[in-house]
Backbone as numpy.savetxt, mean C-alpha at the origin, in Angstrom:
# Nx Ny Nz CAx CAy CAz Cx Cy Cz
40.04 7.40 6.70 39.52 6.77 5.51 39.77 7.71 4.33
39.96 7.10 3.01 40.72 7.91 1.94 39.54 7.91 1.52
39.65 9.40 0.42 38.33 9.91 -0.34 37.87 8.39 -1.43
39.07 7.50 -1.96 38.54 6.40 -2.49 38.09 5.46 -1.49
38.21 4.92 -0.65 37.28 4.16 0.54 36.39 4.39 0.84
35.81 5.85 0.80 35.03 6.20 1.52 34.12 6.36 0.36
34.25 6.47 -0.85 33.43 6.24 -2.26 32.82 5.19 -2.47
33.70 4.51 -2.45 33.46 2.68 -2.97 32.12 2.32 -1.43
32.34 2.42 -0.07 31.80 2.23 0.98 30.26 3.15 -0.04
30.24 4.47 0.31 28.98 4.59 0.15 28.07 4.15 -1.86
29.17 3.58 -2.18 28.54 3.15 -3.46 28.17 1.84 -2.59
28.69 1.24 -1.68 28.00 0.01 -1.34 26.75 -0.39 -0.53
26.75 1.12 -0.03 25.42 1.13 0.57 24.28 1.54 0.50
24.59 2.65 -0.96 23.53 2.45 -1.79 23.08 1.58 -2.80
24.08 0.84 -3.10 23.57 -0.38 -3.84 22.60 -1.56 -2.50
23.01 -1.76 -1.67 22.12 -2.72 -0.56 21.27 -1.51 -0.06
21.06 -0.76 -0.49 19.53 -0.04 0.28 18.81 0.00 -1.04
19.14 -0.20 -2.12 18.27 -0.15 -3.83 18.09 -1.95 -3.19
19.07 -3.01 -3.34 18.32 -4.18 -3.34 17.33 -4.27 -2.64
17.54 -3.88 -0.51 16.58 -3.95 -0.07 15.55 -3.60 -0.92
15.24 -2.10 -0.53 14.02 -1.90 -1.55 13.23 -2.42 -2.30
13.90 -2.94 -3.03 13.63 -3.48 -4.32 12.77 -5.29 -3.94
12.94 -5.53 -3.64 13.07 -6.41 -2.30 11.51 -6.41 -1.77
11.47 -5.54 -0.88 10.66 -5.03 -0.13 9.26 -4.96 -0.73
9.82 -4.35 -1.78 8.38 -4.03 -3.22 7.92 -5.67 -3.16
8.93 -6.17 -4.09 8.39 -7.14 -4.23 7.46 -8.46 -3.38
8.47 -8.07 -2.64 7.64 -8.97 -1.34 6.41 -8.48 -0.93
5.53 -6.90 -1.10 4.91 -6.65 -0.62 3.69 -6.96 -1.79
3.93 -6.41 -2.93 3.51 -7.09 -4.58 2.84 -8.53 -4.59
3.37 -9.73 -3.49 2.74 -10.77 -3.93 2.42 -11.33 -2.70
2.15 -10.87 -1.75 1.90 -11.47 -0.49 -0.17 -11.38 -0.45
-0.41 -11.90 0.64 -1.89 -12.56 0.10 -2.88 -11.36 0.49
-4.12 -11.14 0.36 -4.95 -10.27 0.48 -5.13 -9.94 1.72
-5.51 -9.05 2.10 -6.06 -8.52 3.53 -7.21 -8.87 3.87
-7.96 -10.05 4.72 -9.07 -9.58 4.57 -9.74 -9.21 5.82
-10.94 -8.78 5.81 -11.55 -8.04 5.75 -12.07 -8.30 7.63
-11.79 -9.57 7.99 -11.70 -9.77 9.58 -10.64 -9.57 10.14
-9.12 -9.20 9.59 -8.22 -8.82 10.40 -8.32 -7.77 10.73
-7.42 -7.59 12.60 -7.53 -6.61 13.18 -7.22 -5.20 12.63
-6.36 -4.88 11.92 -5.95 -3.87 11.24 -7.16 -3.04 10.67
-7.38 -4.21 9.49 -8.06 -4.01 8.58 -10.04 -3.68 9.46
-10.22 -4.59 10.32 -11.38 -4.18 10.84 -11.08 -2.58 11.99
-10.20 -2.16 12.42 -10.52 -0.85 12.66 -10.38 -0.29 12.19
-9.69 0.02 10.73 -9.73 1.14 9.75 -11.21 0.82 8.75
-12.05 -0.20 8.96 -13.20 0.25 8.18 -12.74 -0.98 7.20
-12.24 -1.63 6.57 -11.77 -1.80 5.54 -12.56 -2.55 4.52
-13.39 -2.24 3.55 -13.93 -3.83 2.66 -13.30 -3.80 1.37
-13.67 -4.83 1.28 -12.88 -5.24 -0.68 -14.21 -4.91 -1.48
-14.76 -4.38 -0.97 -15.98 -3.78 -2.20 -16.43 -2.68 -1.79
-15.71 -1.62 -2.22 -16.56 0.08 -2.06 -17.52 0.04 -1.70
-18.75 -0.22 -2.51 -19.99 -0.96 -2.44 -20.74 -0.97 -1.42
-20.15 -1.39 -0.28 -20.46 -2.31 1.03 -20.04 -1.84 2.06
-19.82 -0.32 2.12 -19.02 0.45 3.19 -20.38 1.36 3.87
-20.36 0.95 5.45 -21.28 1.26 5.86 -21.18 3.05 5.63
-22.75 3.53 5.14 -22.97 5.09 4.78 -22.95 5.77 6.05
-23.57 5.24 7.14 -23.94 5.50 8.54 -22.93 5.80 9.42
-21.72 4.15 9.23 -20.63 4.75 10.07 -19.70 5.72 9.51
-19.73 5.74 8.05 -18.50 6.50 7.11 -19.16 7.46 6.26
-19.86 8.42 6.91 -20.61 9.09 6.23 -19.55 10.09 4.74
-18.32 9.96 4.96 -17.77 10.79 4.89 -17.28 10.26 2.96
-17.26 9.39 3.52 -17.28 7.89 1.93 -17.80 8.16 0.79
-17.24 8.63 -0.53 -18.10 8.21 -1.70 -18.03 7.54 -2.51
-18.92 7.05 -3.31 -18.88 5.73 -4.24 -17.54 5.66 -5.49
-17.01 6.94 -5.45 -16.15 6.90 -6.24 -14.44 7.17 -5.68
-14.15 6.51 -4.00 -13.56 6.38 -3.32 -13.31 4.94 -3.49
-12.03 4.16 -3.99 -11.50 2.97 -3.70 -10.07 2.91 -3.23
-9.55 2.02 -3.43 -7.73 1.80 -2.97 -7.30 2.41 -4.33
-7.36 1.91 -5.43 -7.20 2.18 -6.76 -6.98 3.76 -6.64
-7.39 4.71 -6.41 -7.32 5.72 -6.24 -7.12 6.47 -5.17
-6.57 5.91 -4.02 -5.95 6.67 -3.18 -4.45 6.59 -3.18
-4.11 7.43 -2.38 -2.71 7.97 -2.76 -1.68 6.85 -1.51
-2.16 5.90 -1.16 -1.50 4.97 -0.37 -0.90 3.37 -1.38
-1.99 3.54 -2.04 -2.04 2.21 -3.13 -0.90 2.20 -4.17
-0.33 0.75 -3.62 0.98 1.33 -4.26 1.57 -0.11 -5.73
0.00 -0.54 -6.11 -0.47 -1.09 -7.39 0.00 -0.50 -8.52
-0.08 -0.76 -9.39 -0.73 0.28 -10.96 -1.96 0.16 -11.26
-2.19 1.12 -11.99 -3.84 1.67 -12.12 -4.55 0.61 -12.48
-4.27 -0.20 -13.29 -5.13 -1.34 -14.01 -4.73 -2.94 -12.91
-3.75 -2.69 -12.15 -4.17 -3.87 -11.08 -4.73 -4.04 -10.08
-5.48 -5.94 -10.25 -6.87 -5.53 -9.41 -6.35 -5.83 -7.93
-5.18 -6.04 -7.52 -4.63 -5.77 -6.20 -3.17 -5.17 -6.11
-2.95 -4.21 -4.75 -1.92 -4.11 -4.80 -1.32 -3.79 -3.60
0.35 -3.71 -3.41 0.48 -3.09 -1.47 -0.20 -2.15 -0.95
-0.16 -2.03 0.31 -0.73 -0.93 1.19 0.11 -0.74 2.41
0.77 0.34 2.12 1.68 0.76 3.68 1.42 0.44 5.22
-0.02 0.01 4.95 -0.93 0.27 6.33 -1.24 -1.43 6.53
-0.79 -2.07 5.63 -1.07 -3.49 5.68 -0.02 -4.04 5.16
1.25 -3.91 5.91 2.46 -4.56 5.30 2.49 -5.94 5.21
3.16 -6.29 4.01 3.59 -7.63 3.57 1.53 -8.30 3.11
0.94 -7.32 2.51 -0.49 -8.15 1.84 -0.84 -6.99 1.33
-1.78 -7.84 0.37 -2.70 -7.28 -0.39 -3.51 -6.51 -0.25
-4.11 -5.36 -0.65 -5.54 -4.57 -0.86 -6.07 -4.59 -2.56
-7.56 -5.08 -2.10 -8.60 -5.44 -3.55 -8.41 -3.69 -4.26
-8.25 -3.70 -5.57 -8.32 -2.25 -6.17 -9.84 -1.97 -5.87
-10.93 -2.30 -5.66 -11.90 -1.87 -5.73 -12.66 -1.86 -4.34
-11.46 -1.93 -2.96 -11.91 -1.90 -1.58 -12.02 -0.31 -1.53
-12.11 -0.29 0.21 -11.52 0.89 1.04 -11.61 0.90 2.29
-10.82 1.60 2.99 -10.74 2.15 4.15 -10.92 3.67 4.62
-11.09 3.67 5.87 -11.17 5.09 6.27 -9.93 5.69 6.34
-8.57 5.10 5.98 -7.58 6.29 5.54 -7.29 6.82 4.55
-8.07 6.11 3.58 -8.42 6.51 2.30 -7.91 8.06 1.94
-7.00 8.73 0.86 -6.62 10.25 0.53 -6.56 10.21 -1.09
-6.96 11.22 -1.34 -7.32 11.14 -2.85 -5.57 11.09 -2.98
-5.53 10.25 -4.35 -4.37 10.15 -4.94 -4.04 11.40 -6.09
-2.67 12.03 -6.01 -2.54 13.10 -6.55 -2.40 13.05 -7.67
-3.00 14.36 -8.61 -2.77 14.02 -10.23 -1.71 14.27 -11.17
C-alpha cells in the first residue's frame, strides 16, 4: 500500500469513527429516562430526586450530590436530563443519583 492509500484509508476511518460518535451522542441525548424500577438502575441505588435517597442505606450520600454534578453525566450544566454511561441509550433526571455517583472535576 502506497503512503497515498494508506492516507486517504486512515482519513476514512477517522471520518466513520467521528460520525459514529457523533451518532452515538446523539442517540444517547434523546432516548427516554431511566426509571427508577429498572434493573440497572435499582441496584445502583438510583432516584430522580436526590431528595429521596435512602440516608440509612447510602449513608455515604449528600444533599448536594446529583447526576448534574457528577463526573459521569454527560448533559450540560443547565440540562434537566442527560446520558449516563452506566445507562446506555436513556436518560438520567439532572437532579437524581446513584451510588456511582464521583464528584465531577473542576
Amino acid at each position: 500500500m502506497s503512503n497515498s492509500n494508506r492516507r486517504t484509508f486512515m482519513l476514512h476511518v477517522a471520518a466513520a469513527g467521528a460520525a459514529f460518535s457523533a451518532g452515538a451522542a446523539q442517540a444517547q441525548a434523546t432516548g427516554p429516562k431511566v426509571e427508577e424500577s429498572d434493573a440497572q438502575a435499582s441496584a445502583l441505588g438510583y432516584k430522580q430526586d436526590t431528595t429521596k435517597v435512602d440516608a440509612k442505606k447510602y449513608p455515604n450520600h449528600a444533599a448536594s450530590q446529583n447526576c448534574a454534578t457528577c463526573q459521569l453525566f454527560q448533559g450540560k450544566p443547565k440540562d434537566a436530563t442527560g446520558g449516563c454511561p452506566l445507562f446506555a441509550g436513556k436518560q438520567v433526571v439532572a437532579n437524581g443519583w446513584c451510588s456511582a455517583w464521583a464528584k465531577k472535576a473542576a
